[in-house]
N, C-alpha and C positions, 0 to 999 in steps of 0.2 A: 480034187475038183472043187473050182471054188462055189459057195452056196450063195442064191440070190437075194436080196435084199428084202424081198417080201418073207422070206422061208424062215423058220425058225420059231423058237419058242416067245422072242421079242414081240415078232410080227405078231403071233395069236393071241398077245396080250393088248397090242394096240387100237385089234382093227374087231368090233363089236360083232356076234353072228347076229341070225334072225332070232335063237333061241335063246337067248341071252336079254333081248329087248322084251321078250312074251314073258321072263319070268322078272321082269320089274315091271311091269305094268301089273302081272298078278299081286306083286307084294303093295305095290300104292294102293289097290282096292282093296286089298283087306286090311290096311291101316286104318283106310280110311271107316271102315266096316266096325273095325275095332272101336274106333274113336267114337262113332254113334252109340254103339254100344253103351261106350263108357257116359257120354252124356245121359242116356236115356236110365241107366242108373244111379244117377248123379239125381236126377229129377227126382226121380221115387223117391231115393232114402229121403232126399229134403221135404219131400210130401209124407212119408212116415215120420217123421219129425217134429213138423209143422202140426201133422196130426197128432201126435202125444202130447205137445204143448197147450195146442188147444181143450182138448182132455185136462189137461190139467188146471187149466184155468176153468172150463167151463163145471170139473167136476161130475162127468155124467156115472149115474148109481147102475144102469142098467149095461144090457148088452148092447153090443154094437159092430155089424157084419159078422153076425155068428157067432161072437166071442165074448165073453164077458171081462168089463172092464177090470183091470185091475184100482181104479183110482175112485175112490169114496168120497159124495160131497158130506162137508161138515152141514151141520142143521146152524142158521143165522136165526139169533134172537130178532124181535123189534127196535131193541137198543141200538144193533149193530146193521141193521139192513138197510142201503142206500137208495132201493128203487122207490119210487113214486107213489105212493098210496092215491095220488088222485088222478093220476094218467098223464097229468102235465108237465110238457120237459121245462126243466128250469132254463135259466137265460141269464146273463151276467147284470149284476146289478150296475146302475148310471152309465148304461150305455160301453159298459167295458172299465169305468173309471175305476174302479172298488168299493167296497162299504166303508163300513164304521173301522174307520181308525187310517184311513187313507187321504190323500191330499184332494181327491172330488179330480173331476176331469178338467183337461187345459179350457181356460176361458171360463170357468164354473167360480161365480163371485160368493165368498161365504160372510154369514154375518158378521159382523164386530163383535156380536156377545158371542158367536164362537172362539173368540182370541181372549175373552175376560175372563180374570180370575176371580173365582167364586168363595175362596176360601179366605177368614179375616184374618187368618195365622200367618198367611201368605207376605213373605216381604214385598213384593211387586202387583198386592192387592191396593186396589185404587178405588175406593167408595164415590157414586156421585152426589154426595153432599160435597166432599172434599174438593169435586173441581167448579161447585158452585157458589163456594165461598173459599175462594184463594186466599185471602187475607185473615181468614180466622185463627186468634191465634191460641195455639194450645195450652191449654189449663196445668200440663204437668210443668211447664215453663214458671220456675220463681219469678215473684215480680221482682223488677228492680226497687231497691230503695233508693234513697234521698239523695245518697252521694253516686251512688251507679247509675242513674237517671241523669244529673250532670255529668256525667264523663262518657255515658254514650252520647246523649241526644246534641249538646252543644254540639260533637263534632260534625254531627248532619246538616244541622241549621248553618254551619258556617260553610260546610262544602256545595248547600245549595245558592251561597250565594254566588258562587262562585261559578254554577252550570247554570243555575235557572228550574231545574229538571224536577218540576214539584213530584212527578210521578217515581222517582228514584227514593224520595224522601216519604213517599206513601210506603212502598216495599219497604224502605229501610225501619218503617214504625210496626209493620207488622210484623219484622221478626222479634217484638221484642214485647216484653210483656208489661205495659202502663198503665192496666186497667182504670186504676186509682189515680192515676198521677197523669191522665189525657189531658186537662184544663190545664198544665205546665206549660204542655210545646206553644201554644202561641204566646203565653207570657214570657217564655224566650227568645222567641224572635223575637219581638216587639223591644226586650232589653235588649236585645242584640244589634238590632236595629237603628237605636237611637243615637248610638258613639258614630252611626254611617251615613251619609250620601240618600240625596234621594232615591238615588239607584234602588240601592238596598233596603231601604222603606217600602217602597213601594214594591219590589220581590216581596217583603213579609207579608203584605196584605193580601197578595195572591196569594200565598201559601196557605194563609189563612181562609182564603176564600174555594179555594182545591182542596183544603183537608175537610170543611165543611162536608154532610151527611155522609162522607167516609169513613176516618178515623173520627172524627170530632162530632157534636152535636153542638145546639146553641148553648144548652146548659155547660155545656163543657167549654165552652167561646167565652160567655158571659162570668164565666167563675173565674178564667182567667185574667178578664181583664177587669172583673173587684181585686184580685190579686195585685193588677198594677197599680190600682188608686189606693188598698193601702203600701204601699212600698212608694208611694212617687217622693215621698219627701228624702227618702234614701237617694232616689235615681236623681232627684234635682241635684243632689251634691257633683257629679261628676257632670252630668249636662243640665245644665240650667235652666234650658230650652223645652225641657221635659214635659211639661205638665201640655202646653201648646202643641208638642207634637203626639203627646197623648188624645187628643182629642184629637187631633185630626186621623188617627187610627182606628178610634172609637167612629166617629160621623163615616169613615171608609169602610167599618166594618158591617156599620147598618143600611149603607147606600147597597153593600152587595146583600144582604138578607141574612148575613150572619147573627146579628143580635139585634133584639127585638127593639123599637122606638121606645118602649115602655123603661128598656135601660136608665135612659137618663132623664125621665120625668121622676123615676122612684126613687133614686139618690142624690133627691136636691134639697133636703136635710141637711147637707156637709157644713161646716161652717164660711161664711163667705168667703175669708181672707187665705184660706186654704188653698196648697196646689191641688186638692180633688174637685173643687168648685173651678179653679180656673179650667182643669180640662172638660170637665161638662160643660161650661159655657162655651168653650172653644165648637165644640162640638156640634153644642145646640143653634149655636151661629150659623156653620158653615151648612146646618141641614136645613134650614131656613130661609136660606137666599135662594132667589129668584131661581130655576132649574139646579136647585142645589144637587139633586141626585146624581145628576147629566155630569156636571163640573168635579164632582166628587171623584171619577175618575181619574181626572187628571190632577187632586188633591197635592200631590209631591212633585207637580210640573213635569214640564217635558223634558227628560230627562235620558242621557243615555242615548239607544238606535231607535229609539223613538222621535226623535229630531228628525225632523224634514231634510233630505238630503243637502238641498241649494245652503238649507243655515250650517250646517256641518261642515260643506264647501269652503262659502266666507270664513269660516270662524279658522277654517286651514291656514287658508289664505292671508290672513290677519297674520297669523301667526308663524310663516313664515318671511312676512314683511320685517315683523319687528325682532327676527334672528336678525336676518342680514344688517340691519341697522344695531343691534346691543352684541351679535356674534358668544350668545351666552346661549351654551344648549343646553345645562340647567334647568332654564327658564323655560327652554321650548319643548323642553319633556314633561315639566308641571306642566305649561298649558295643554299639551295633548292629554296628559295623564288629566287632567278635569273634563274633559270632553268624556270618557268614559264609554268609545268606542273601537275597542281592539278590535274588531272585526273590520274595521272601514280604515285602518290604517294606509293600505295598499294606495289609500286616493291621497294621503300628504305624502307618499313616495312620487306617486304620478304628475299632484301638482308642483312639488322641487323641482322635478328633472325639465320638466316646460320653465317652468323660470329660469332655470340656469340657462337653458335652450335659447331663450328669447333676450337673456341680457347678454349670454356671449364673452364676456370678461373673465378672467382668470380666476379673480376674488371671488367671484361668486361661486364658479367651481369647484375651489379649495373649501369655500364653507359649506356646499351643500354636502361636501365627499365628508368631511368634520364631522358632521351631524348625524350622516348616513355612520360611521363610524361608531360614535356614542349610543347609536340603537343599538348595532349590532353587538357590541360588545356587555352591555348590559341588559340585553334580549329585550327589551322594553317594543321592540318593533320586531314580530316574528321572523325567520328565513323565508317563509310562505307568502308572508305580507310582503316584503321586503323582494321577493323572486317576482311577484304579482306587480309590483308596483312600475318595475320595469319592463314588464312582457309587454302592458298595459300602452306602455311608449310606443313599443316596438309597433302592436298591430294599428297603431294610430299614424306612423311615423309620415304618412303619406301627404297628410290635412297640416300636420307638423310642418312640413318641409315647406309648405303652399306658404304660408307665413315667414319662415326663418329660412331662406335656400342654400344656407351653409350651417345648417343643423347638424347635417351627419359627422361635418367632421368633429364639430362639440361632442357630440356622442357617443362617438368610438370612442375619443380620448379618456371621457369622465367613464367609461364601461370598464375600459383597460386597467382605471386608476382605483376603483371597488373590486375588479377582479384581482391587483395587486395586492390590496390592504386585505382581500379576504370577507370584502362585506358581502358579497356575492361570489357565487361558484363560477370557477373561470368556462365550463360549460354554455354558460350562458353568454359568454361574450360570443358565441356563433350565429346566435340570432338576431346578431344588431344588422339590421336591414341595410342592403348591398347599395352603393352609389347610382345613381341613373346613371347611364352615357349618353353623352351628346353624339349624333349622326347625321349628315347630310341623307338626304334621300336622292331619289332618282329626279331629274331635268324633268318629267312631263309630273312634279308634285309644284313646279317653281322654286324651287333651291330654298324653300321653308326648311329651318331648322327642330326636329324632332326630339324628344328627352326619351 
């Protein structure tokens, strides 16, 4: 007989009774029974725990819930005891910043004598005498002698004539130690002087009048130049003219207050026919005439970038007339080189290129390119001068053109023909200003032609 599909030991495994669901629901509640349990001694021990730690820190001597502690506090000396003897809770010093030995809180400005060293052993101790007198100079420094005194100092006197920069020549005297031998330096310029140019005379005079109550005193002024007067008969040998332009250094050093008027009424003892007598005379002359103090300034003429621009102009001008007529650059490098204005060269660049601009002819092209040539090649006319003298064109070219209205093309050609020889950087041939174009405009302008 066959058995039915419910029947069997399958079937009682598949299909749940009622008594089967009542003993898992027993087992979930006492898991769940368990599991409280287990927290709820979970808690404890961690509270008997927490309680013997604290016992431990805290130390307690006696009993506690009946029982007597096992944990003994140590006795704390006053050395060792951190609480409060006056009741007040402390509080972090500067606001949180820190104390002594810490950088102070953000934004907190600290003195300058907090960053000074106080100690004189210290190599990066700094005294303020020291930065009150910069120029003082140190006594462990030998002085120079006779011969080391000319082989430093001439070379300073000759490089200032060369900047002008008397303050360069002040540091350069304080590194060096001339206690004895101060009243030299102006009777070396002053010899130095004399084989030169107004220029450079009248640079000495300043020097001497800038080194005055710095390095120099009057006594130290004045002993120098008894030095020249006995020595002039040596110095007339090689200039002639000495004794004359002695005195006029003399009369320019007492117009500035360097040595006293009394100079040259006390050494008029000399014997007449003497070069010490002609420059005191020279002197006492030139302090005597009418505003002589006023004049005294300009005792070695106007000389130099002290020329009035318009005379410096002409005197260009002159002097590029008389190239193009002798075509000797020689000559027209002497005459600039007597002008004694390297700083203003950039304007005989500016005014060639308009002369050539304005005559237009070949010849004249060919020589100004010639000349521009011979500067450059003998530097005698800077790259800067020489860069300046043609921008100078450029940003003018407009007022240029107003006058010569076939400039531009003069001026490409002669740019092309410096940027070929090299007188000029071919860079520069970019900024030779664009041609106008011619354009009709529109019937309601009337068919005016526009540039």
């Amino acid at each position: 007989m066959a058995s039915s599909p419910s029947s069997g030991p399958a079937a009682a495994a598949t299909v749940p009774t009622a008594s089967t669901k009542k003993m898992r629901v027993r087992s979930k509640s006492t898991s769940a029974v368990e599991d409280v349990k287990d927290e709820v001694q979970t808690t404890n021990e961690r509270r008997a725990i927490d309680g013997v730690k604290s016992s431990l820190r805290n130390g307690f001597n006696g009993t506690e819930n009946g029982s007597e502690s096992l944990f003994v506090k140590t006795p704390k000396d006053k050395h060792h005891d951190r609480k409060s003897r006056t009741g007040r809770r402390g509080l972090p010093k500067k606001g949180g910043a820190g104390g002594k030995g810490t950088w102070g809180a953000i934004g907190e400005v600290l003195d300058e004598d907090y960053f000074k060293i106080q100690d004189q052993h210290d190599p990066n101790y700094e005294s303020e005498e020291d930065e009150n007198e910069p120029y003082e100079i140190e006594m462990c420094k030998p002085e120079l002698t006779e011969e080391e005194f000319s082989k430093n100092i001439t070379p300073i006197v000759q490089e200032y004539f060369e900047h002008g920069e008397t303050e360069d020549v002040l540091m350069s005297l304080a590194e060096l130690n001339i206690s004895s031998r101060k009243y030299k330096v102006p009777a070396l310029a002053v010899c130095l002087a004399l084989e030169k140019k107004g220029t450079q005379r009248e640079m000495a005079s300043v020097l001497i009048s800038d080194l005055y109550g710095k390095q120099l005193t009057q006594n130290d002024i004045a002993k120098g130049f008894q030095q020249l007067l006995d020595d002039l008969d040596d110095l007339s040998l090689d200039t002639p003219e000495a004794p004359e332009v002695l005195g006029k250094f003399i009369a320019r050093a007492v117009a500035d207050d360097c040595l006293p008027p009394a100079f040259i009424t006390n050494l008029g003892d000399t014997p007449e026919e003497s070069n010490q007598r002609k420059a005191l005379t020279e002197a006492d002359l030139l302090l005597r005439l009418k505003h002589g103090m006023v004049r005294l300034d300009s005792v070695w003429g106007i000389v130099g970038g002290r020329r009035p621009v318009k005379q410096l102009v002409k005197k260009m001008l002159l002097l590029l007339k008389e190239y193009l007529n002798s075509e000797d650059v020689e000559e027209a490098s002497r005459c600039l080189r007597e002008l004694e204005v390297p700083h203003f060269h950039h304007e005989l660049i500016y005014e060639a290129i308009v002369m050539m601009l304005e005559d237009g002819h070949e010849r004249v092209m060919s020589l100004m390119k010639d000349l521009f040539q011979f500067f450059a090649k003998t530097n005698f006319v800077t790259p800067v001068q020489m860069k300046s003298g043609f921008e100078r064109v450029f940003e003018s070219f407009a007022d240029i053109q107003l006058d010569v209205p076939h400039a531009h093309t003069s001026l490409e050609k002669f740019t092309d023909m410096c940027a070929r020889d090299g007188i000029i950087p071919i860079s520069l041939t970019l900024k030779v200003p664009s041609r106008g174009r011619k354009r009709f405009v529109s019937e309601g302008d009337g068919g005016l032609v526009k540039v």
